[in-house]
C-alpha positions in Angstrom: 114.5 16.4 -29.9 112.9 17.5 -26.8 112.3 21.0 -27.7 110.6 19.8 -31.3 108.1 17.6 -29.6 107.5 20.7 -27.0 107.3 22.9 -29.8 105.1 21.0 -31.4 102.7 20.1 -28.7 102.4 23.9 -28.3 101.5 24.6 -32.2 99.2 22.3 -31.5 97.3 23.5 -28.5 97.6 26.9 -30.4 95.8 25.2 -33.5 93.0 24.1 -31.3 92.4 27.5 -29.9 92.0 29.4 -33.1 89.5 26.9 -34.5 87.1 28.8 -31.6 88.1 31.7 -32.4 90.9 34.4 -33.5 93.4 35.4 -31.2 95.8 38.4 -30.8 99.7 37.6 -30.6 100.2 38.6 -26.5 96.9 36.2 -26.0 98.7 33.6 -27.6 101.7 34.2 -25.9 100.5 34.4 -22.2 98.2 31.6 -23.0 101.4 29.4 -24.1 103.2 30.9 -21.5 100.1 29.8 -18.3 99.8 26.5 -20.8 103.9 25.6 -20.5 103.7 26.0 -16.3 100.9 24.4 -15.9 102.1 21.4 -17.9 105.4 21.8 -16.2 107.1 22.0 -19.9 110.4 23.4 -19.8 110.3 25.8 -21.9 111.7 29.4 -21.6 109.7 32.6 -22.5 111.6 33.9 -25.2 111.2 30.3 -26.9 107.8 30.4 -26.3 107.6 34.1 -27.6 109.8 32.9 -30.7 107.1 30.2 -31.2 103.9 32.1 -31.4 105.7 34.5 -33.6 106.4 32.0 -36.3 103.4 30.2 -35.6 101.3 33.8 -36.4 103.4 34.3 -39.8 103.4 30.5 -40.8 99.2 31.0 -40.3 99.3 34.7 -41.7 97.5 35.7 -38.7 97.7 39.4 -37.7 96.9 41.5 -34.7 94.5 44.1 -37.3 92.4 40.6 -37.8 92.2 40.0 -34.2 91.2 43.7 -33.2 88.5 44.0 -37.1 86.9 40.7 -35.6 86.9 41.7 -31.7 85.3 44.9 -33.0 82.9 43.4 -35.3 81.8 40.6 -33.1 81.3 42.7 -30.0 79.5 45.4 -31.3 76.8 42.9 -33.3 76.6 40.5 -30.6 77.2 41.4 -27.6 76.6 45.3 -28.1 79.2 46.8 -26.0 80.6 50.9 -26.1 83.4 51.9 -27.6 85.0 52.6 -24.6 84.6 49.3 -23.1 85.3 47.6 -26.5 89.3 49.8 -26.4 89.5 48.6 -22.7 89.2 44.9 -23.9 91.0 45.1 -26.7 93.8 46.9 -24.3 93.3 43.8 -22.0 94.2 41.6 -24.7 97.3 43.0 -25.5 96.9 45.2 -28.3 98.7 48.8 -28.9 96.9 52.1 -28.6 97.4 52.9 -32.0 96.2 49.5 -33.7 92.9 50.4 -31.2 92.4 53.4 -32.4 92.6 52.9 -36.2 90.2 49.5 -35.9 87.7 51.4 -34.0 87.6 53.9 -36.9 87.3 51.6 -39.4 85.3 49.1 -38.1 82.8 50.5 -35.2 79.8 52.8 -35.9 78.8 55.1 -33.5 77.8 54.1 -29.6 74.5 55.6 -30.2 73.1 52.6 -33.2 74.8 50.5 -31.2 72.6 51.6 -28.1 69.5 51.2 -30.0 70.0 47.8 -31.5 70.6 46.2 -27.8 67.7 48.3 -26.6 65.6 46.6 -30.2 66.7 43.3 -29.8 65.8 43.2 -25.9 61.6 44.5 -26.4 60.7 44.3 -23.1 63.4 46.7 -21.8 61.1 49.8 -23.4 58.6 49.0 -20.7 60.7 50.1 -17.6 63.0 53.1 -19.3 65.1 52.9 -16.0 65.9 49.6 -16.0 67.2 50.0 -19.9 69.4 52.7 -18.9 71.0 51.0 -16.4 71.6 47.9 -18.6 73.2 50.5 -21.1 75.2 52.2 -18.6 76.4 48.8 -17.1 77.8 48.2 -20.9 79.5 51.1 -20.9 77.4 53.9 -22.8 77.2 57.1 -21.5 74.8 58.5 -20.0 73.6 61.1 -22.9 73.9 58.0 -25.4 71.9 56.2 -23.3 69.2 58.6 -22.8 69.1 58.9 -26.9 68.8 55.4 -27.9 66.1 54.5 -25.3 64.3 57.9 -26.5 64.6 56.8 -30.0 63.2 53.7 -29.4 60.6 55.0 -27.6 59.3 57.2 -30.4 59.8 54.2 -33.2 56.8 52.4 -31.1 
């Protein structure tokens, strides 16, 4: 009886998270797993891992959603490289090979990207050093860099 209520106090706390947004499975399950200590629930990790599992089918929710969504939302809004975007989506738990075949489908190249934070920010155009280190601090290269901020020089 215990273990139901515990259960379902988790699937709860896990339905609240996903109305922000999506999550991958090992978020979920380090995020139950900090959420269970903290609340001193006595629960044990492979109950917790067994939880999130059927929480993610029950929900059809999939690790290629997480990552297509991560991809999409970083690159639109908060323009980051692809390298940087693979090290976050490594940081969240995600295999090599999942990375890999999201990034291909679902990132264009670092260099639009580049340009479009360099577009939407106007007044970076007027100090070209100061864009580049923005750019670099995001995790373009250097030659990448150097190409979007010339780009977007010449549009003007």
């Amino acid at each position: 009886m215990a273990e139901d209520f515990l259960t379902e106090l988790l699937e709860k706390r896990m339905l609240f998270l996903l109305k922000r947004r999506p999550y991958a499975h090992e978020e979920l399950i380090r995020y139950c797993l900090r959420y269970s200590q903290r609340k001193k629930l006595v629960l044990s990790p492979e109950h917790i891992y067994t939880i999130v599992t059927t929480f993610m089918q029950k929900h059809a929710l999939t690790d290629e959603q997480f990552a297509k969504w991560w991809i999409q939302h970083r690159s639109q809004f908060r323009q980051r490289s692809k390298k940087m975007i693979t090290h976050e989506l490594r940081q969240k738990g995600l295999s090599d090979e999942l990375i890999g075949q999201s990034m291909e489908d679902n990132y264009s190249d670092d260099i639009s990207v580049a340009r479009e934070y360099i577009a939407q920010r106007r007044g970076l155009l007027k100090n070209p050093e100061k864009a580049l280190a923005r750019l670099l601090r995001r995790g373009f290269t250097y030659s990448d860099s150097k190409v979007a901020i010339e780009q977007n020089l010449n549009k003007e």
